[in-house]
C-alpha positions as a Python dict, from the first residue, in 0.01 Angstrom:
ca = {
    (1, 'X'): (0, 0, 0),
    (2, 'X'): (315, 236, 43),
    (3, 'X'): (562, 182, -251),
    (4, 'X'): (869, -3, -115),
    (5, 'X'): (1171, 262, -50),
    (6, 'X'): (1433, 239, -340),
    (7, 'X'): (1697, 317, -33),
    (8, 'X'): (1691, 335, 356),
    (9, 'X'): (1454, 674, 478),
    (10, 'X'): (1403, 854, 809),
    (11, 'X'): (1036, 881, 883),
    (12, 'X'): (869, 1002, 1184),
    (13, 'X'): (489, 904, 1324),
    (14, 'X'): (294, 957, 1595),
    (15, 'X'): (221, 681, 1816),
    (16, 'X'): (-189, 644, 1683),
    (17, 'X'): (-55, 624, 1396),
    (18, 'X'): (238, 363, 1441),
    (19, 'X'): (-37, 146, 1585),
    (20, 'X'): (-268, 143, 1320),
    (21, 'X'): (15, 40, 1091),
    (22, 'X'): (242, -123, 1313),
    (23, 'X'): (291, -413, 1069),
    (24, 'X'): (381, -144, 763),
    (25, 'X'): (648, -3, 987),
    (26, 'X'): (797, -367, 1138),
    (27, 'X'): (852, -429, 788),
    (28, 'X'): (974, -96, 658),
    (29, 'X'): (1203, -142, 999),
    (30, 'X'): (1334, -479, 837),
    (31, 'X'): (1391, -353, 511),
    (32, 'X'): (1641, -83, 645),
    (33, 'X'): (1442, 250, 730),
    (34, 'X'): (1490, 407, 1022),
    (35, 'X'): (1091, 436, 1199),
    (36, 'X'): (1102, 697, 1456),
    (37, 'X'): (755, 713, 1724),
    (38, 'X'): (657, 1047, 1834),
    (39, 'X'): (457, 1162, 2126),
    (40, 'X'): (384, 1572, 2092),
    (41, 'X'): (603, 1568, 1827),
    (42, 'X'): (930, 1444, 2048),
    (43, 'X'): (1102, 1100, 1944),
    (44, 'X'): (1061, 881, 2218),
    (45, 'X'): (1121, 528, 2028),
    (46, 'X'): (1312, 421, 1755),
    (47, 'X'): (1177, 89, 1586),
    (48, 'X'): (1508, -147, 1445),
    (49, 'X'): (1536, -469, 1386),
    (50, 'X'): (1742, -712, 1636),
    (51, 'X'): (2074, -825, 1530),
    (52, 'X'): (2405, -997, 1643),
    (53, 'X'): (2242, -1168, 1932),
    (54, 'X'): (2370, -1439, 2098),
    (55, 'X'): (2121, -1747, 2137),
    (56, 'X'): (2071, -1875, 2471),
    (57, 'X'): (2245, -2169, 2585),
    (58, 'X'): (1985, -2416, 2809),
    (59, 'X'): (2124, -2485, 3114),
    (60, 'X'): (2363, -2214, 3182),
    (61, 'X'): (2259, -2072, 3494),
    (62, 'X'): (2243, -2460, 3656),
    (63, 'X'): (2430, -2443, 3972),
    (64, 'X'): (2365, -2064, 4064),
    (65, 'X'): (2008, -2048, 4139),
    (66, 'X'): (1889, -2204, 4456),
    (67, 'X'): (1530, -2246, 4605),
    (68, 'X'): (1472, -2199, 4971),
    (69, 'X'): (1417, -2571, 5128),
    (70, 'X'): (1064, -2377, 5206),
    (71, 'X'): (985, -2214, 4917),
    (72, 'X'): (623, -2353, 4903),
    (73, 'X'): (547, -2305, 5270),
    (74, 'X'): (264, -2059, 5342),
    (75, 'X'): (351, -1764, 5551),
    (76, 'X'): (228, -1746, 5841),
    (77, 'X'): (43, -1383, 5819),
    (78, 'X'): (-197, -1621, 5533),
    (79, 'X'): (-283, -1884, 5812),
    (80, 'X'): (-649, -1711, 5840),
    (81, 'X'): (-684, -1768, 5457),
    (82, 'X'): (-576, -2149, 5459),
    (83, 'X'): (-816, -2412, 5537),
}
């Protein structure tokens, strides 16, 4: 196992690599490094941890969604499919 980083560090991998030690790199994400995924040697994806998000609030999109009053009907080019 990798020694733990004394401070945050840049590193760069290739993507075979960053998935045969995904976990390694979720944590050295956590832990402050910046992890950096490479296809032909060009950064394409930078792994970081998600902060500051707001948590979802149930129920706060009641009153603007509305279902067609035939929603479950079958269309009619599947009648031949329908017994």
């Amino acid at each position: 196992m990798p020694r733990k980083p004394t401070k945050a560090t840049r590193i760069q991998v290739k993507i075979g690599e960053a998935r045969a030690r995904f976990s390694e790199f979720v944590r050295r994400a956590l832990a402050g490094d910046e992890v950096i995924i490479a296809e032909a040697k060009r950064p394409i994806l930078r792994l970081v941890p998600v902060t500051g998000g707001v948590p979802r609030k149930p129920g706060s999109a009641k009153g603007t969604i509305r279902m067609a009053a035939d929603f479950d009907a079958t269309p009619d080019e599947f009648s031949d499919y329908v017994a």
